[in-house]
ZAKOL-123832 format. One record per residue (C-alpha): residue number from 0; residue in one letter; x negated, y, z negated. Coordinates in nm, 2 decimals, padded with zeros to 4 digits. Layout:
N
{nr=NUM	rest=A	c1=X	c2=Y	c3=Z}
...
REM end
This chain:
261
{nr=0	rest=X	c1=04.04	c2=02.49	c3=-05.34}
{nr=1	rest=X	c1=03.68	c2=02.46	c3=-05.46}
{nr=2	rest=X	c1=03.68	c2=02.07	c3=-05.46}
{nr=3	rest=X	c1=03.85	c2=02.08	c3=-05.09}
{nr=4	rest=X	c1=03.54	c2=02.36	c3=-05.00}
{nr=5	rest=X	c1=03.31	c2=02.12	c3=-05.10}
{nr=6	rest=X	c1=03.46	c2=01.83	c3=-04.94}
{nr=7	rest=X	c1=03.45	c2=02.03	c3=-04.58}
{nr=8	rest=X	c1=03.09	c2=02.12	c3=-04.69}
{nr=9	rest=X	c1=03.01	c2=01.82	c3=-04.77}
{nr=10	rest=X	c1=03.15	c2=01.66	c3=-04.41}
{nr=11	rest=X	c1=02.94	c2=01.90	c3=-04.20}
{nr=12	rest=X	c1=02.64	c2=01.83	c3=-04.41}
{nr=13	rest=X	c1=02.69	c2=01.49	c3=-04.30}
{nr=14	rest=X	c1=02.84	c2=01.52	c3=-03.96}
{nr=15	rest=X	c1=02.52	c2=01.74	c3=-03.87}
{nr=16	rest=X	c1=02.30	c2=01.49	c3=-04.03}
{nr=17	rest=X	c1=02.44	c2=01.20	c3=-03.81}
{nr=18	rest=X	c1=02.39	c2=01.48	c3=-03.51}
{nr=19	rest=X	c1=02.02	c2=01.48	c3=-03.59}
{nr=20	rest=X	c1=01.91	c2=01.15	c3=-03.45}
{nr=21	rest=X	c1=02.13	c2=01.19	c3=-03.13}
{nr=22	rest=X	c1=01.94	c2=01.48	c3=-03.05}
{nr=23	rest=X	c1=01.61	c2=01.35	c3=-03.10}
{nr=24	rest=X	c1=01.72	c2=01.03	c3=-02.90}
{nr=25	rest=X	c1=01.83	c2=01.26	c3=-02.60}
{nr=26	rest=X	c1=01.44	c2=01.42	c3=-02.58}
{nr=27	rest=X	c1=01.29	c2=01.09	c3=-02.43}
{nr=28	rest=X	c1=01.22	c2=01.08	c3=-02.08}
{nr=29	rest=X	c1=01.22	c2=00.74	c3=-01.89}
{nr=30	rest=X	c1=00.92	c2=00.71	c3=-01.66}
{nr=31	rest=X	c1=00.89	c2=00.42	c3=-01.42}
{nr=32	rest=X	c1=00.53	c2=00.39	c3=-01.29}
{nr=33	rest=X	c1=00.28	c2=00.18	c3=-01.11}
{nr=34	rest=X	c1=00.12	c2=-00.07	c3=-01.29}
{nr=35	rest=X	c1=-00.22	c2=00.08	c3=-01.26}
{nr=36	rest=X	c1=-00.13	c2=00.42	c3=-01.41}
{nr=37	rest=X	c1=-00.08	c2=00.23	c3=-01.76}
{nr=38	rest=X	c1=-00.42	c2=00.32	c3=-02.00}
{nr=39	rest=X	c1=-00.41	c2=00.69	c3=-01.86}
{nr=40	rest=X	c1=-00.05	c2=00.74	c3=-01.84}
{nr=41	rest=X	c1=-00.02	c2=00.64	c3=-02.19}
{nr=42	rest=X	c1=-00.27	c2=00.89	c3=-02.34}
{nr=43	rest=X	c1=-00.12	c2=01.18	c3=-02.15}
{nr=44	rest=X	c1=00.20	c2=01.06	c3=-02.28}
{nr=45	rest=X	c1=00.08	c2=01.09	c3=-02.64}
{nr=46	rest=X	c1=-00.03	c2=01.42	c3=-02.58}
{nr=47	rest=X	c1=00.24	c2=01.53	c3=-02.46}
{nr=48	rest=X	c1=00.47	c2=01.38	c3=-02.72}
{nr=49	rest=X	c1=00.18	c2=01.55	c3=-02.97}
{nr=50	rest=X	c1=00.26	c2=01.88	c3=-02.81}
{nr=51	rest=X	c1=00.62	c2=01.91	c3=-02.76}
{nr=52	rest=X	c1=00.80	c2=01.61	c3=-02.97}
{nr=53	rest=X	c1=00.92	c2=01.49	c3=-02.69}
{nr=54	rest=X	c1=00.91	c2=01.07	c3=-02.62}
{nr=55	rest=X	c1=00.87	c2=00.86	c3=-02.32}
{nr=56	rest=X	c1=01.02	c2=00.52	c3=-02.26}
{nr=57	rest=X	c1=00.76	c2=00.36	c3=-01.97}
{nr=58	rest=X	c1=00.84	c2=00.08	c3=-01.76}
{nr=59	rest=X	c1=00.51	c2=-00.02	c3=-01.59}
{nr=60	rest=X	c1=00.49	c2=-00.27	c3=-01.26}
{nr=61	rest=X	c1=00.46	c2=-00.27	c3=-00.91}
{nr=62	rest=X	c1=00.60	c2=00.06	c3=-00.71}
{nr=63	rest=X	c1=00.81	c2=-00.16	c3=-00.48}
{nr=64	rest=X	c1=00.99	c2=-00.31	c3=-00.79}
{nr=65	rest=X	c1=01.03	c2=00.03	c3=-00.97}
{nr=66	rest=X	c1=01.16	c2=00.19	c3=-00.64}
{nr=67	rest=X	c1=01.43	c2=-00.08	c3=-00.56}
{nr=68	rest=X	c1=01.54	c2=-00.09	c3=-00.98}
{nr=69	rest=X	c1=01.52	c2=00.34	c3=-00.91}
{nr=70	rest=X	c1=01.73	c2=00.28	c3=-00.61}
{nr=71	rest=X	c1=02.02	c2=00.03	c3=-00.78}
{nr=72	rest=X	c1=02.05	c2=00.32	c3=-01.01}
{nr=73	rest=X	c1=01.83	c2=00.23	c3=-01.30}
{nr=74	rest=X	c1=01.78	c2=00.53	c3=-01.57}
{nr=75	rest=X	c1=01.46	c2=00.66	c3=-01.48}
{nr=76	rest=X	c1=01.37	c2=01.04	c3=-01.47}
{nr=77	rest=X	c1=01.02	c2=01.04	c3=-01.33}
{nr=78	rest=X	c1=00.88	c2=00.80	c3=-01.06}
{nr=79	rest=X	c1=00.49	c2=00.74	c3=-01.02}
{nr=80	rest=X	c1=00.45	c2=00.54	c3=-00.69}
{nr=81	rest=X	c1=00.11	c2=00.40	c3=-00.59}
{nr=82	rest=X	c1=00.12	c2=00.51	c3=-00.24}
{nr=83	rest=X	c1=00.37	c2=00.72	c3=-00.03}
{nr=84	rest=X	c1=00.54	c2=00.44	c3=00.17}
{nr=85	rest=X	c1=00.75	c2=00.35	c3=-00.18}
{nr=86	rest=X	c1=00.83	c2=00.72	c3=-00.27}
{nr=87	rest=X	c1=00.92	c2=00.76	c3=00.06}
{nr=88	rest=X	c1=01.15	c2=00.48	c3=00.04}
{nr=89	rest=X	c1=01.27	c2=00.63	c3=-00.27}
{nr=90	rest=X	c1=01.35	c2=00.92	c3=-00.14}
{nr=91	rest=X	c1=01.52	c2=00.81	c3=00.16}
{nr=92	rest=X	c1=01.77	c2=00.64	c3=-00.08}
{nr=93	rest=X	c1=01.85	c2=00.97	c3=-00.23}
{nr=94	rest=X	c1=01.70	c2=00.84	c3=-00.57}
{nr=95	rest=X	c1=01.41	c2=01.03	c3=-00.59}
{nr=96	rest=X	c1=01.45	c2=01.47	c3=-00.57}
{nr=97	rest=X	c1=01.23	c2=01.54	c3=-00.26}
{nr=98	rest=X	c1=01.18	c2=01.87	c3=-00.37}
{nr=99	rest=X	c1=00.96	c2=01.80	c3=-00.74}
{nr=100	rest=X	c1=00.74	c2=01.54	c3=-00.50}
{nr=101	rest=X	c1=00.36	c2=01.60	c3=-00.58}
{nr=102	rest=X	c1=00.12	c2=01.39	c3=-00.42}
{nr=103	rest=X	c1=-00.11	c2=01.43	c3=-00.74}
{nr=104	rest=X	c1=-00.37	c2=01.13	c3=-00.78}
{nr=105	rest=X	c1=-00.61	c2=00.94	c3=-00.53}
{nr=106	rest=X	c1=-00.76	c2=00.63	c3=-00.61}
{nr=107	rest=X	c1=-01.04	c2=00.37	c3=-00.45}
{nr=108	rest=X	c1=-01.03	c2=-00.02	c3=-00.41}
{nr=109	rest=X	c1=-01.28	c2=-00.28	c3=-00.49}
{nr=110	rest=X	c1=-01.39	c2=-00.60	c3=-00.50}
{nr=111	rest=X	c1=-01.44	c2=-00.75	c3=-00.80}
{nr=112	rest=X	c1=-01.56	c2=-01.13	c3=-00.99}
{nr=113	rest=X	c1=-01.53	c2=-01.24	c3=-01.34}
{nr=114	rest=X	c1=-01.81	c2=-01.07	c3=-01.57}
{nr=115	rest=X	c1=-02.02	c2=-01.34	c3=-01.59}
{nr=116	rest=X	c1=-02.02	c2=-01.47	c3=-01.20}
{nr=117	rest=X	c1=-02.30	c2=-01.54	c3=-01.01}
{nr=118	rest=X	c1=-02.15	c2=-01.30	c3=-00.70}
{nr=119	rest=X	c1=-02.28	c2=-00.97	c3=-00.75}
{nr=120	rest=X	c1=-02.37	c2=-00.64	c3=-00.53}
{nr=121	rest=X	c1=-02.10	c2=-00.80	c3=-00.22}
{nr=122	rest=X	c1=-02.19	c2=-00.52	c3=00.07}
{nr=123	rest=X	c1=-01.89	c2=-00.43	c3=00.23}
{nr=124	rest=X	c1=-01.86	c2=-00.39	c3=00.57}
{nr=125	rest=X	c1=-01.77	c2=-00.48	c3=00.92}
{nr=126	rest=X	c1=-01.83	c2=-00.86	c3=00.96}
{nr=127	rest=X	c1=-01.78	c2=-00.94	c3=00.58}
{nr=128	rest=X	c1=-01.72	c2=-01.31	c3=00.54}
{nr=129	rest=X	c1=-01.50	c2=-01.33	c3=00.23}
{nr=130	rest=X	c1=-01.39	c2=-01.67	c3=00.28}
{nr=131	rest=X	c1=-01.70	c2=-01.82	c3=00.27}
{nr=132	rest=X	c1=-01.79	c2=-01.59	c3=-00.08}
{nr=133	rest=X	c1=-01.46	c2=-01.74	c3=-00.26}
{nr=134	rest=X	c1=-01.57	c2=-02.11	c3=-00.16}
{nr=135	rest=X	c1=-01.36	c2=-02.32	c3=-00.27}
{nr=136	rest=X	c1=-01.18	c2=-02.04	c3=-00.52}
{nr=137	rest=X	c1=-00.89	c2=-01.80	c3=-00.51}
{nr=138	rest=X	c1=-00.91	c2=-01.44	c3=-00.45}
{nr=139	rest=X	c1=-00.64	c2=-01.19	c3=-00.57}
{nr=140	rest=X	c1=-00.46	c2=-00.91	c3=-00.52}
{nr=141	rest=X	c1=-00.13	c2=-00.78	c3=-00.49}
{nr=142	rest=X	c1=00.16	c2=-00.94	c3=-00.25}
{nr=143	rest=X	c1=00.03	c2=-00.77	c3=00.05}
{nr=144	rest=X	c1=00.37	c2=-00.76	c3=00.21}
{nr=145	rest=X	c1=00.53	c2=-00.52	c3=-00.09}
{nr=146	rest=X	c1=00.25	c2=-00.42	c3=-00.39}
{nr=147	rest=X	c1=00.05	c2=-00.12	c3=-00.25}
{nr=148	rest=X	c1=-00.28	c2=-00.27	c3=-00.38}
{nr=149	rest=X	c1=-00.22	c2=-00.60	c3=-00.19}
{nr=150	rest=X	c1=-00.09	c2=-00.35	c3=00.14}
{nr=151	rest=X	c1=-00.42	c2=-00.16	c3=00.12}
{nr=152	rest=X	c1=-00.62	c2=-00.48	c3=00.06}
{nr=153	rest=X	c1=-00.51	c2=-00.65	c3=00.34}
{nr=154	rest=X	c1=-00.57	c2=-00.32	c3=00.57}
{nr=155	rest=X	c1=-00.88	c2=-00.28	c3=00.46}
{nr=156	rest=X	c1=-00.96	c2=-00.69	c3=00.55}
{nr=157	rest=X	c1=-00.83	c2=-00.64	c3=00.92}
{nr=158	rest=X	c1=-01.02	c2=-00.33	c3=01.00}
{nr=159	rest=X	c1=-01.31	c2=-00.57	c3=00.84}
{nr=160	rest=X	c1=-01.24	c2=-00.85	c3=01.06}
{nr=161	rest=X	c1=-01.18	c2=-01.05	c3=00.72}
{nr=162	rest=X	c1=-00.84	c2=-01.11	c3=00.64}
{nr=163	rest=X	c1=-00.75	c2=-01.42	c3=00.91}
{nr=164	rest=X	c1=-01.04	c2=-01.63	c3=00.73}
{nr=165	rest=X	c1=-00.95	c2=-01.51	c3=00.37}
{nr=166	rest=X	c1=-00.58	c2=-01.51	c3=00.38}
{nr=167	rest=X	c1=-00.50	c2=-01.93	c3=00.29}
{nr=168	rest=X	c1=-00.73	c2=-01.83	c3=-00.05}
{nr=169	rest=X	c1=-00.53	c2=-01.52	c3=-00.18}
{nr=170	rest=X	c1=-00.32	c2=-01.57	c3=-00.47}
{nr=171	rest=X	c1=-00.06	c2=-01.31	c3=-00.45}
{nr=172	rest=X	c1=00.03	c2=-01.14	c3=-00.76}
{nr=173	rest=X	c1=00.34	c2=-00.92	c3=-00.87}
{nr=174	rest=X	c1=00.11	c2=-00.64	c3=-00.96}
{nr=175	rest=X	c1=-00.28	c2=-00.51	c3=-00.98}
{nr=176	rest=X	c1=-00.26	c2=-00.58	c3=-01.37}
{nr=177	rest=X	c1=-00.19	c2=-00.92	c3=-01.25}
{nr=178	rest=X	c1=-00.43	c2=-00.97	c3=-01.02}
{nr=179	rest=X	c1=-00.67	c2=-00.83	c3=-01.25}
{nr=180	rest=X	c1=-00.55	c2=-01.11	c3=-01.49}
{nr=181	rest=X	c1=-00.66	c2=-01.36	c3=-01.29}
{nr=182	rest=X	c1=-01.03	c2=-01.28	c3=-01.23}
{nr=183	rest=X	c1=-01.03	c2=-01.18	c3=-01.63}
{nr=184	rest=X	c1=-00.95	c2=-01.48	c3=-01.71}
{nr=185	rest=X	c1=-01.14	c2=-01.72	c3=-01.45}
{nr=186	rest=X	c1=-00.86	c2=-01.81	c3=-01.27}
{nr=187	rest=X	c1=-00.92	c2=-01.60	c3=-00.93}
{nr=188	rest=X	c1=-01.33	c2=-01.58	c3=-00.82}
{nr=189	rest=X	c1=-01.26	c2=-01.26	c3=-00.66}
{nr=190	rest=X	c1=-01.01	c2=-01.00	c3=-00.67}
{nr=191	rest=X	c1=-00.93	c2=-00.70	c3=-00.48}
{nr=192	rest=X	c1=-00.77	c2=-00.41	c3=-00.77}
{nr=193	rest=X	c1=-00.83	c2=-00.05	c3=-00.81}
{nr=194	rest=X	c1=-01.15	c2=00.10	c3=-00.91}
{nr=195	rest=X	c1=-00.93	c2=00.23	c3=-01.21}
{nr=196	rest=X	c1=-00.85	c2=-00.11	c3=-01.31}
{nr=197	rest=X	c1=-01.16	c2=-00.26	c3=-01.30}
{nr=198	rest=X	c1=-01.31	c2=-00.02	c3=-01.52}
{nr=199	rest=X	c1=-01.05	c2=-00.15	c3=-01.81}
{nr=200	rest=X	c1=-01.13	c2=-00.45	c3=-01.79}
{nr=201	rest=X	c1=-01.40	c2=-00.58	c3=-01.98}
{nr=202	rest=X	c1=-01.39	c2=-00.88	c3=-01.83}
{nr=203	rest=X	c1=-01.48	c2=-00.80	c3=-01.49}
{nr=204	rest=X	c1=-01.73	c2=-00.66	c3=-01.29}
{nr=205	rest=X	c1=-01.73	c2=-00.45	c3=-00.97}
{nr=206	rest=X	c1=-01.91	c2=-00.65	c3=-00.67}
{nr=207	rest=X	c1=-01.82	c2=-00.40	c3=-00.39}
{nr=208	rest=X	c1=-01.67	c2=-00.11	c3=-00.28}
{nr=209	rest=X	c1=-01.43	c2=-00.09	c3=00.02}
{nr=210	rest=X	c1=-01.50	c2=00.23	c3=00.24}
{nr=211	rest=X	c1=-01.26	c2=00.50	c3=00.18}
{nr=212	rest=X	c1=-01.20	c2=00.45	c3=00.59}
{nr=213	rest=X	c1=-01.11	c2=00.08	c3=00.60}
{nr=214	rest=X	c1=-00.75	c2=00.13	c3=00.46}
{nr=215	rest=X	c1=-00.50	c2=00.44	c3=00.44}
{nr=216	rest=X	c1=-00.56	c2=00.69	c3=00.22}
{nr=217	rest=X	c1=-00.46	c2=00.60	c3=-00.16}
{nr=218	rest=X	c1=-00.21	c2=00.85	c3=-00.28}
{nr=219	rest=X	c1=-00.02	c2=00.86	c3=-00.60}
{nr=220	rest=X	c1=00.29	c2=01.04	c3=-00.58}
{nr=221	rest=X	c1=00.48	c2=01.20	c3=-00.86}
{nr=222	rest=X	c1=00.84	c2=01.32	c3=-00.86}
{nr=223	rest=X	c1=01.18	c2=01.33	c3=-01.05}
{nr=224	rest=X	c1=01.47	c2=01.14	c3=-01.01}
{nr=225	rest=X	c1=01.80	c2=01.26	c3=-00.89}
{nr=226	rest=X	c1=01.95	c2=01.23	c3=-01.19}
{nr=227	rest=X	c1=01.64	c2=01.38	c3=-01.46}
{nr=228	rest=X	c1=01.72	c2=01.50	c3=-01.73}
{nr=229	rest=X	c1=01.64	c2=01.86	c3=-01.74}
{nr=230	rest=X	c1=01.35	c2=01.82	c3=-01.96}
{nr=231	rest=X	c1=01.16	c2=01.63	c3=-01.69}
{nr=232	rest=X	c1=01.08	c2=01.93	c3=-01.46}
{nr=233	rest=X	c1=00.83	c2=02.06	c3=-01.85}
{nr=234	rest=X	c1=00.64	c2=01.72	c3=-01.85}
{nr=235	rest=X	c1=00.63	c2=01.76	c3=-01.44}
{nr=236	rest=X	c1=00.46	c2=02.03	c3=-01.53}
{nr=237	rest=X	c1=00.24	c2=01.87	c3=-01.78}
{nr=238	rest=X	c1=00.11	c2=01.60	c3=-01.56}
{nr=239	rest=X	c1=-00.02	c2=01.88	c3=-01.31}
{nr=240	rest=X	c1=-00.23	c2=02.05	c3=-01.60}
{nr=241	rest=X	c1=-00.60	c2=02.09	c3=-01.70}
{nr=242	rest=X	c1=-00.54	c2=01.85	c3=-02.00}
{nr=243	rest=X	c1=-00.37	c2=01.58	c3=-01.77}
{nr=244	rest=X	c1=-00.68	c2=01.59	c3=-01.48}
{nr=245	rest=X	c1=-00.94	c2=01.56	c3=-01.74}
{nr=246	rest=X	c1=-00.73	c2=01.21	c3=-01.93}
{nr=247	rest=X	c1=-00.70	c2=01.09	c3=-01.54}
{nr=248	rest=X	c1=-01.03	c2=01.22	c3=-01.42}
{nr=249	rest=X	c1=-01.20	c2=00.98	c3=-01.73}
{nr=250	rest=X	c1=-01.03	c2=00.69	c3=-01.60}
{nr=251	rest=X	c1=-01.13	c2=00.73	c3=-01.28}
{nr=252	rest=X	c1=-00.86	c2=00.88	c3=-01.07}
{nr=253	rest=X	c1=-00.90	c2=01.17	c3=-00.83}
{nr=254	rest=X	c1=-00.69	c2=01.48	c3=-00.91}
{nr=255	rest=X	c1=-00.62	c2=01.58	c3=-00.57}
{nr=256	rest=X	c1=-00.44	c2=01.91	c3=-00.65}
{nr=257	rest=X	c1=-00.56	c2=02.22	c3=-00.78}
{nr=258	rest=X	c1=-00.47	c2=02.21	c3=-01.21}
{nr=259	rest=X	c1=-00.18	c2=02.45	c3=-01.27}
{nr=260	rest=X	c1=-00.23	c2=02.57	c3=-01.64}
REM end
């Protein structure tokens, strides 16, 4: 009797140890977010991991890629779009839960050059003659007819009276991180990325500023999927706090809601 006690002790020492790591496993929420959210996402990420234990899984890139992948029913639980149009989208497929959507960050575009280029303090304005700055060079961005950054970009170029001239030099890129690739690396002479970008880079400079009235309004929205775990609605939370404005505030984001906790 006492050997067959031990046995059965012995089995649910074992069958709760094998348990253990299936638990942890199941606290790891699956964010898919735009590309540009990557060196503040992960630091808020960390914190929240350091605070609560729970993990992420991120998949960075472009919001129109994330959306469509969201859409064909890949497991994400939180969606961070780099404008509304993709959410939207998102949410018109019935992939995205309407209902947790925050329109949480705001964001600036610029023009930008290797660091050590000769172009430098580019004003911005009606009549801007990109083409002629690029010469004979490329200028990147985006894909303007799917990556927000490249959408905005190319707004912002008509309103300018730009884009017609500049459009045979653009070399259009999956994402901003791979536009801002580019210039890093010589390969474009100008790009068109997020301020946020830009200032993780190293290896670029800022030349110019596009006026916040050239293209729509940059809006990051935030929101669950349809099928989050329940966990999700916590780090929902998180991203909305004082801790996460001031991580995303230092990289240069706008916080355009009032901080919850």
């Amino acid at each position: 009797m006492f050997r067959i006690a031990a046995l059965v002790t012995a089995f649910g020492i074992l069958a709760g140890a094998s348990l253990s790591p299936a638990s942890a496993e199941d606290k790891t929420i699956t964010v898919f977010a735009a590309a540009s959210m990557k060196n503040a996402l992960d630091e808020i990420d960390a914190a929240y991991t350091a605070k609560t234990g729970v993990k992420f899984s991120v998949s960075y890139a472009a919001s129109s890629v994330l959306a469509r992948q969201i859409e064909q029913g890949a497991p994400a639980d939180v969606f961070v779009s780099a404008d509304t149009d993709w959410m939207d989208y998102a949410i018109a497929k019935k992939a995205v839960n309407e209902s947790t959507r925050v329109n949480l960050l705001g964001n600036s575009i610029v023009l930008i050059a290797p660091k050590d280029s000769k172009i430098d303090n580019v004003t911005i304005a009606q009549g801007l003659d990109l083409a002629r700055l690029a010469g004979d060079g490329r200028i990147a961005t985006g894909d303007v007819k799917s990556v927000p950054v490249g959408k905005y970009a190319k707004a912002a170029l008509e309103k300018l009276g730009a884009w017609r001239a500049a459009e045979p030099k653009f070399a259009m890129a999956e994402s901003v991180r791979a536009a801002l690739t580019l210039v890093a690396r010589g390969e474009a002479v100008l790009g068109i990325v997020y301020a946020t970008d830009a200032k993780v880079e190293p290896d670029v400079k800022i030349v110019g500023t596009f006026p916040a009235d050239s293209h729509p309004a940059i809006i990051y929205p935030v929101a669950a999927t349809t099928t989050a775990k329940g966990e999700t609605s916590d780090y929902l939370a998180f991203l909305r706090s004082t801790v996460a404005k001031t991580i995303l505030e230092k990289y240069g984001f706008k916080f355009l809601i009032s901080p919850t906790t």
